[in-house]
Rosetta silent file (secondary structure, phi, psi, omega in degrees, C-alpha in Angstrom):
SEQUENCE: XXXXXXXXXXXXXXXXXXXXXXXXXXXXXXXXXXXXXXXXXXXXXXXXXXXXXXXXXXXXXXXXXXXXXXXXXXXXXXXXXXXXXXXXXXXXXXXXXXXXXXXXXXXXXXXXXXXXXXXXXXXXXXXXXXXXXXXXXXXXXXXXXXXXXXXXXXXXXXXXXXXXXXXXXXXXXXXXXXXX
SCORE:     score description
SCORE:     0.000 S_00000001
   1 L     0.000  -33.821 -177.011 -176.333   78.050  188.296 S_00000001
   2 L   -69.779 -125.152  176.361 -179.766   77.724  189.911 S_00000001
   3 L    41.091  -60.910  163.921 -181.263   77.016  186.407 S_00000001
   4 L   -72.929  -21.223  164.933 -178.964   73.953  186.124 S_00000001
   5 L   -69.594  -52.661  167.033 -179.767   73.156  189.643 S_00000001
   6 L   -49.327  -39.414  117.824 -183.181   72.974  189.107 S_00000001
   7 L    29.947  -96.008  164.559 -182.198   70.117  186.708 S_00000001
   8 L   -55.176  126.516 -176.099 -181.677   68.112  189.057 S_00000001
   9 L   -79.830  -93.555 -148.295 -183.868   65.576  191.329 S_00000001
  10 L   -45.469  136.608 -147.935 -181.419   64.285  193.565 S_00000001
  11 H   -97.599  -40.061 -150.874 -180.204   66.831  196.772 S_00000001
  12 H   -94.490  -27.384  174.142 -176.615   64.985  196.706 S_00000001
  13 H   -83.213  -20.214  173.678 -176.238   65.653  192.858 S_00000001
  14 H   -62.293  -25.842  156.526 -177.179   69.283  193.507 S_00000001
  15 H   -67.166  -71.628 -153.457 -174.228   69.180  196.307 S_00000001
  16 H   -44.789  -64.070 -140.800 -171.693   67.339  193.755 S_00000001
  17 H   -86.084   20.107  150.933 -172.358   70.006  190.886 S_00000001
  18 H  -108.565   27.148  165.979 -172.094   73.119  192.544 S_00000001
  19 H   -63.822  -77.812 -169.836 -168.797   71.583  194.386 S_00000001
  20 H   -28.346  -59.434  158.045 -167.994   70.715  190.622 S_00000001
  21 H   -97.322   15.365  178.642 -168.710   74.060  189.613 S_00000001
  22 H   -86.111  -62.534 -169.306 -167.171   76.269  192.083 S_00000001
  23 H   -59.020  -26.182 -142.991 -163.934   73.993  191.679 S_00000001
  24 H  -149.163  -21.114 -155.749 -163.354   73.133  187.734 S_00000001
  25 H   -71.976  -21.744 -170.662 -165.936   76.893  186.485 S_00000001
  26 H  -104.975  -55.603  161.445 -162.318   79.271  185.622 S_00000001
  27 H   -17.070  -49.136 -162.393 -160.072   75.733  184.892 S_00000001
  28 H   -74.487  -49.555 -171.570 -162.944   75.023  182.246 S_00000001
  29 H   -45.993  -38.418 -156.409 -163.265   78.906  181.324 S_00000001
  30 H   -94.931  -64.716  117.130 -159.453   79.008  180.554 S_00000001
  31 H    66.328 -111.232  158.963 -159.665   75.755  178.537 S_00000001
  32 H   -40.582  -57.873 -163.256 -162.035   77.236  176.435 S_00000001
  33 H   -59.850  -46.117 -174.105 -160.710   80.722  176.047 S_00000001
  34 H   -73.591  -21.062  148.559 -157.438   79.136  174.685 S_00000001
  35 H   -76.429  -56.833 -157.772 -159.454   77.858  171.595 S_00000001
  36 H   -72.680   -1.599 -173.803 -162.027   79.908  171.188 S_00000001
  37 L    47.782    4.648 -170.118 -159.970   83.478  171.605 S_00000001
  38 L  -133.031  160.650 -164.898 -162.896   85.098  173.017 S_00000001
  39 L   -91.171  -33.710 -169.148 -164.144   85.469  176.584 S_00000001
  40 L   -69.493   -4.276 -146.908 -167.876   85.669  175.601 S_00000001
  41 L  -132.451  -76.800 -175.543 -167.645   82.209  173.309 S_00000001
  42 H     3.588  -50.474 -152.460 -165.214   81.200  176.421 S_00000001
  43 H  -101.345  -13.539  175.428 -168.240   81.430  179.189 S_00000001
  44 H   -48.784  -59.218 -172.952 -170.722   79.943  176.319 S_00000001
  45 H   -53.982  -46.530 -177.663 -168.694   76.916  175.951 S_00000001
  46 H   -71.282  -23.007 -171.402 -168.341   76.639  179.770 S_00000001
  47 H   -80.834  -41.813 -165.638 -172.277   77.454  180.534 S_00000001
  48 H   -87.177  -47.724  162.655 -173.092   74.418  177.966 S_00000001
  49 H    -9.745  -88.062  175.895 -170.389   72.288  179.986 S_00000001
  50 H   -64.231  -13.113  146.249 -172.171   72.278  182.603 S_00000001
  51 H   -82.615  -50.811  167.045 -175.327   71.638  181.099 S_00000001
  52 H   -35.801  -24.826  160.543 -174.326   68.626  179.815 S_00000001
  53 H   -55.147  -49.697 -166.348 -173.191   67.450  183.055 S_00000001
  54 H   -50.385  -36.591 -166.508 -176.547   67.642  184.743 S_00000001
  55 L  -104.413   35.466  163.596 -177.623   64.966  183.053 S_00000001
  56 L  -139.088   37.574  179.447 -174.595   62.788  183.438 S_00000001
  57 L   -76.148    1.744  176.694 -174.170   63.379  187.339 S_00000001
  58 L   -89.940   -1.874  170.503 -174.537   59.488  187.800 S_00000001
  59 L  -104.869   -2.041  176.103 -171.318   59.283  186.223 S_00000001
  60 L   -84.031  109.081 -168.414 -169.202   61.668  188.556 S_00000001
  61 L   -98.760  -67.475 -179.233 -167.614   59.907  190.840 S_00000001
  62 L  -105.982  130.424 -172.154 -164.991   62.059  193.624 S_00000001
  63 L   -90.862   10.828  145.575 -165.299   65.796  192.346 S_00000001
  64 L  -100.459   23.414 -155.178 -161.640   65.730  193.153 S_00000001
  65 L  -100.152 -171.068  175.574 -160.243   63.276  191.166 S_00000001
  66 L   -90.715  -64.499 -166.366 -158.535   63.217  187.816 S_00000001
  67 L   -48.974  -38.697  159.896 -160.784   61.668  186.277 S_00000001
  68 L   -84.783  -48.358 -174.380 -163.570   64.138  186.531 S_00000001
  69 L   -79.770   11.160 -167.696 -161.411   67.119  185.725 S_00000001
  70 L  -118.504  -33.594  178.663 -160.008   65.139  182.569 S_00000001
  71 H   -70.255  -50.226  163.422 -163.826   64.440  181.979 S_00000001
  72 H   -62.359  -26.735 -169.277 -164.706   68.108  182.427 S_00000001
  73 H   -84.127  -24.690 -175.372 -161.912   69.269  180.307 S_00000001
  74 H  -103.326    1.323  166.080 -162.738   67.110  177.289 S_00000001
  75 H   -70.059  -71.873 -141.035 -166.577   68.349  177.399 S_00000001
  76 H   -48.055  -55.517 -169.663 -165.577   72.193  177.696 S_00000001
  77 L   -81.392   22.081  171.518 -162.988   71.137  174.475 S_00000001
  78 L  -101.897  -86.764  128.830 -165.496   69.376  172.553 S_00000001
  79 H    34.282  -49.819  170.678 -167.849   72.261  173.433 S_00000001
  80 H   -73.523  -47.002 -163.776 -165.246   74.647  172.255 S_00000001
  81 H   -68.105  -38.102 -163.106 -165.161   72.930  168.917 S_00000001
  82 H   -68.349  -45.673  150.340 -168.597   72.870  168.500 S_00000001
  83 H   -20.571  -70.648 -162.273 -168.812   76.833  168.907 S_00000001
  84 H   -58.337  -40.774 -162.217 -165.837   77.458  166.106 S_00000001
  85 H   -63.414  -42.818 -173.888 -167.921   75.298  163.836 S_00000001
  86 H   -49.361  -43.325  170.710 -170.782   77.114  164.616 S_00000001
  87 H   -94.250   16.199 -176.334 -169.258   80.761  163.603 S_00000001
  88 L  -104.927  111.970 -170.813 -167.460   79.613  161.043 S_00000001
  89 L  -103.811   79.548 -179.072 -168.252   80.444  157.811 S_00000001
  90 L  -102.621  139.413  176.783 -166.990   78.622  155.223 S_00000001
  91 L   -77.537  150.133 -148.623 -169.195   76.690  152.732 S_00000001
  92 L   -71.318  158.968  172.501 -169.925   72.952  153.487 S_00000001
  93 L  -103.711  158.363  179.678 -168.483   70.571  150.480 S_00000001
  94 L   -87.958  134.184  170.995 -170.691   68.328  148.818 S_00000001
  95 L   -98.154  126.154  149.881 -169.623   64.758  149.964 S_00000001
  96 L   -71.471  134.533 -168.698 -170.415   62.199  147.025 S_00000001
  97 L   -52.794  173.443 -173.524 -171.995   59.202  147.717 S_00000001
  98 L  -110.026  172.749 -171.280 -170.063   55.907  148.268 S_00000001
  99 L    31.696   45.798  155.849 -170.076   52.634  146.503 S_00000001
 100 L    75.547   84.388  178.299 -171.446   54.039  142.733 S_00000001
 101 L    28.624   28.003  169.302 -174.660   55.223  144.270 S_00000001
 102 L   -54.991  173.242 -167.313 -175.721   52.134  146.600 S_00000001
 103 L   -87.656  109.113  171.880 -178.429   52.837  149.372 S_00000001
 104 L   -86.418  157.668  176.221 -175.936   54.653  151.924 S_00000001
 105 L   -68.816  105.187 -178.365 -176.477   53.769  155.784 S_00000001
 106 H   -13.408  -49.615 -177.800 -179.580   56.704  157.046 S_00000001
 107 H   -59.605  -51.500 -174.292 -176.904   57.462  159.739 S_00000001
 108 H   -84.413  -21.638  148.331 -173.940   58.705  157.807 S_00000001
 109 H   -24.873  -81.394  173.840 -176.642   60.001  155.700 S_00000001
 110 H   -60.394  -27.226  179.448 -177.951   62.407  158.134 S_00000001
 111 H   -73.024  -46.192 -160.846 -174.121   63.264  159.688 S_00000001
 112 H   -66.643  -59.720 -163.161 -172.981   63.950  155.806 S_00000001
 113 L   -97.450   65.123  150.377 -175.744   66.674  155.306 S_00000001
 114 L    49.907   69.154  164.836 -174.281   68.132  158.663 S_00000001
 115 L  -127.533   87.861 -139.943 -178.045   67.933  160.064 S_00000001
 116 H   -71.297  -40.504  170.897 -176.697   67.955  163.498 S_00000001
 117 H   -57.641  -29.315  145.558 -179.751   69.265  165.372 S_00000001
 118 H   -31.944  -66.051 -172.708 -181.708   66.437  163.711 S_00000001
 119 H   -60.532  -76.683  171.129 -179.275   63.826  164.963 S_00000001
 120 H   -32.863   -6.859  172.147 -179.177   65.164  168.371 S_00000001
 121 H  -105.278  -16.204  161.509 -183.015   65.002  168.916 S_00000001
 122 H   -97.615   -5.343 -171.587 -182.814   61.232  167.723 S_00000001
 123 H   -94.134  -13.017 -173.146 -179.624   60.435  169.799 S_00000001
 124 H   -95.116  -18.204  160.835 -182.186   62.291  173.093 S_00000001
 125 H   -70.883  -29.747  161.645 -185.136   59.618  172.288 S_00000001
 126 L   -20.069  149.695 -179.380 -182.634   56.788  172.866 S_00000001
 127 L   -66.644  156.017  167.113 -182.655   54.495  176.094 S_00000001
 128 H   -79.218   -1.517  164.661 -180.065   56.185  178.400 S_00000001
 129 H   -84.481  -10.857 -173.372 -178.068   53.438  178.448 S_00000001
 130 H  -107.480  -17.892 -168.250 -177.376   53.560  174.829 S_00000001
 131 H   -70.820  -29.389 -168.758 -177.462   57.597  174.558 S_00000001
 132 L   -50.572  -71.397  153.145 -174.711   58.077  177.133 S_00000001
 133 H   -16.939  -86.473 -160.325 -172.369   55.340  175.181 S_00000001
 134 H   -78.652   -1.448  160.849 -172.805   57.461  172.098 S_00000001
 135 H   -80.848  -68.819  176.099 -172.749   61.107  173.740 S_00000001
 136 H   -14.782  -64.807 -163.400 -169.659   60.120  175.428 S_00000001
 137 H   -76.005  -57.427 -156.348 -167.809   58.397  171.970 S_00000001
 138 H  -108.000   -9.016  159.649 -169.048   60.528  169.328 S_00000001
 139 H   -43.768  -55.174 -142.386 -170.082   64.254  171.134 S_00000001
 140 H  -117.508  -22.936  146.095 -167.557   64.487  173.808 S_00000001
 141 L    78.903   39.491 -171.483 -164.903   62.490  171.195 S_00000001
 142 L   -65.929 -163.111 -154.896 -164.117   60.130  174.231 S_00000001
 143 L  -153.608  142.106 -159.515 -162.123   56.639  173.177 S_00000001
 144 H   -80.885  -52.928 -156.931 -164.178   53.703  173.820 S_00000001
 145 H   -53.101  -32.358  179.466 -161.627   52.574  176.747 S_00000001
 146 H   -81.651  -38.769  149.674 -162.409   56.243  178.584 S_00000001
 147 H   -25.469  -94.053 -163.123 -166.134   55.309  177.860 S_00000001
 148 H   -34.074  -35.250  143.778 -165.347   52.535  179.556 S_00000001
 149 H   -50.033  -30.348 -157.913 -163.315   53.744  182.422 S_00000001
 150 H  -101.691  -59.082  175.705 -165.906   56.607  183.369 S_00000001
 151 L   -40.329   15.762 -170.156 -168.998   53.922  182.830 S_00000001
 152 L    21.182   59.437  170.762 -167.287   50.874  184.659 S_00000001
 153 L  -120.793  164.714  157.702 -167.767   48.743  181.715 S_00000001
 154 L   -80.348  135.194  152.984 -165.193   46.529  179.436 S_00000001
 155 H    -9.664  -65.999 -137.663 -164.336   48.443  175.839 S_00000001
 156 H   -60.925  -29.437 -158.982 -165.927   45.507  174.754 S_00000001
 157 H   -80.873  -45.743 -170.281 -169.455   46.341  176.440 S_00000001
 158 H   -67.599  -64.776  178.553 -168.943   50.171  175.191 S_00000001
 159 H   -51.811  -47.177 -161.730 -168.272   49.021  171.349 S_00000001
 160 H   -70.407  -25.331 -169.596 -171.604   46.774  171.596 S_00000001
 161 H   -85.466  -28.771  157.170 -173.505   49.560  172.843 S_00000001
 162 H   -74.289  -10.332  179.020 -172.413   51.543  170.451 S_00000001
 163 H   -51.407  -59.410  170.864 -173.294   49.100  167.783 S_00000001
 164 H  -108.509   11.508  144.858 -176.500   49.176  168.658 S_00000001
 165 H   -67.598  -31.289  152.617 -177.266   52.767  169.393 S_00000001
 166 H    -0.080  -77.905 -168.505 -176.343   52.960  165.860 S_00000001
 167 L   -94.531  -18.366 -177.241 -178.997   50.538  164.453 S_00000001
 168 H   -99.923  -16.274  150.969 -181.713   52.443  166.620 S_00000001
 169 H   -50.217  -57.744 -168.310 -180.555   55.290  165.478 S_00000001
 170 H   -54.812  -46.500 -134.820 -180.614   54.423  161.963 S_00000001
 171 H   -80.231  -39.466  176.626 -184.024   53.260  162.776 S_00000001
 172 H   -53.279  -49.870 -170.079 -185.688   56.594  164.155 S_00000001
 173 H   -55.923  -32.825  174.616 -184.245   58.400  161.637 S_00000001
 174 H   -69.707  -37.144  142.772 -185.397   56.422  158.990 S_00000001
 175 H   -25.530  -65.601 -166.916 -189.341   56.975  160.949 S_00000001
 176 H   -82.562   -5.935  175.808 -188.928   60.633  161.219 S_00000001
 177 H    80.679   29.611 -176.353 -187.778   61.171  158.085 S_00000001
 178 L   -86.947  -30.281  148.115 -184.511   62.643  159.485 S_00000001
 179 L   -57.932  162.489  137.867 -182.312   61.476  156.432 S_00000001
 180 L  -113.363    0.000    0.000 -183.993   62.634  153.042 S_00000001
C-alpha cells in the first residue's frame, strides 16, 4: 500500500484511499476470486484495482457510499476480465476488413490486432479530461450515464468527450505508427 501511497500528492487523497482500502480490499478480493478461481490472480486483480484508483481519487466522493463500492466493484470485474484474457490461450481470429477493403478507422485498426498495450500508452498521452471519459467507458466498461453520474456531467457531455478522445486518438496513433 505505501507504493500506491506514494502516488499520491494530496495528504487527504492518501487518507481517502487507505480508508478505501482497508474498507472495500477483501469485498474487491472476493469479487475477483469468484471469476478468476484463483486466490493469486484474485489479489492481482485487486492490487491493479487499486492502482487504477490512485489516479482517479478526484472522482471518489464519500468512501461510504454506493456509489464508490459499485465503482470499485466494476474496476476489480473489469480487472478480472482482463487477467482471464491474459492467461488464456486460445488463438486470436483473423477479423477481415470491412467495407471491401476501404481505409478502416486507425482506431478499430489498432483494437482489431488486439495491440492493447499500444492503445493504452496512446489513451495515457491524452488530456485527462478526455482519458478519464474513455478509461471509464471503454476499460472499466462503465455506461455513458455512470460516466456521467461519477463525473457530474450530462450523458450528453460524456458521449462528446468520447467523440473526441476518439479522433485524438486516432490521431496519435496514426503519428506513432501504432496501427500498421
Amino acid at each position: 500500500m505505501i507504493l500506491f501511497l506514494a502516488l499520491m500528492d494530496k495528504e487527504e487523497d492518501k487518507e481517502k484511499f487507505v480508508r478505501l482500502y482497508e474498507k472495500y480490499r477483501y469485498f474487491l478480493w472476493y469479487l475477483a476470486n469468484e471469476r478468476l478461481h484463483d486466490a493469486g490472480l484474485a489479489e492481482d486483480a485487486v492490487q491493479e484495482t487499486f492502482l487504477a484508483l490512485t489516479r482517479h481519487m478526484g472522482n471518489i466522493g464519500d468512501v461510504d457510499s454506493t456509489a464508490t463500492r459499485n465503482f470499485l466493484a466494476t474496476i476489480v470485474k473489469s480487472k478480472a476480465v482482463d487477467i482471464l484474457r491474459k492467461h488464456r490461450e486460445e488463438p486470436v481470429e483473423e477479423i477481415p476488413e470491412e467495407n471491401g477493403g476501404e481505409k478502416r478507422d486507425v482506431l478499430d485498426d489498432c483494437i482489431c490486432r488486439e495491440s492493447y498495450e499500444t492503445l493504452l500508452q496512446a489513451v495515457s498521452q491524452l488530456d485527462e479530461i478526455y482519458r478519464v471519459v474513455f478509461e471509464f467507458r471503454y476499460l472499466y466498461e462503465l455506461s455513458e450515464k455512470e460516466t456521467a453520474d461519477i463525473l457530474g456531467v450530462t450523458p450528453k457531455t460524456v458521449n462528446v468527450r468520447i467523440f473526441r478522445a476518439r479522433k485524438k486518438l486516432q490521431k496519435i496513433l496514426a503519428e506513432t505508427g501504432g496501427a500498421r
